[in-house]
N, C-alpha and C positions, 0 to 999 in steps of 0.2 A: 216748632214744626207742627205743621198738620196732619195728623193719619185718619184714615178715615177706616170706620171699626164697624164689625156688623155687631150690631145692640138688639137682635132678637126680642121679642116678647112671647113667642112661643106661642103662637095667637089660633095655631091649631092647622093653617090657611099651608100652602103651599109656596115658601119667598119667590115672587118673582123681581124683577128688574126694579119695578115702578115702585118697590115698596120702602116706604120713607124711615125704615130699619136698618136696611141693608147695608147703606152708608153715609154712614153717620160721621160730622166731622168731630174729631176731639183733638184738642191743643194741648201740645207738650212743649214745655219751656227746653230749648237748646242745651242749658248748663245744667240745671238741675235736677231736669228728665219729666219732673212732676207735673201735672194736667191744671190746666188753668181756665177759667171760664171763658168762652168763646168774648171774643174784643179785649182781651185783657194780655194778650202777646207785642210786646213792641220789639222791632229791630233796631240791629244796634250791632258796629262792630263784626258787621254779613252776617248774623246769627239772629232768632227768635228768641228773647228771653223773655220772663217773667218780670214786672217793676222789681221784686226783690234781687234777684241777680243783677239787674242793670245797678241798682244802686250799689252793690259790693261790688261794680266795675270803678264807679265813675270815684273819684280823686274827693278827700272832706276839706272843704275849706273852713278855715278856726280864722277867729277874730282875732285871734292870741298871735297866727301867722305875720299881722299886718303891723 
């Protein structure tokens, strides 16, 4: 999921509208809640997960099955 977060710097100034603090996007993985670096969200299953969640979704195939 995306929220978008005011990230202040405290810059002294008055926040207006246009100020590239205000909001700020940050990425949370759907399952595991945790913040992931912006392009590093895939969907999957109507949900935004992290690679790591997506792969404790996805099925292990073993050579040993075959």
């Amino acid at each position: 999921m995306v929220r978008f977060e005011n990230d202040c710097v405290d810059c002294g100034k008055p926040c207006f509208s246009s100020c590239p603090y205000l909001k700020v996007p940050h990425f949370y993985c759907d399952k595991c809640k945790s913040e992931v670096d912006e392009g590093e969200l895939y969907e999957y299953a109507g949900e935004e997960m992290c690679l790591d969640c997506i792969k404790e979704e996805l099925p292990v195939v073993k050579a040993h099955d075959y």
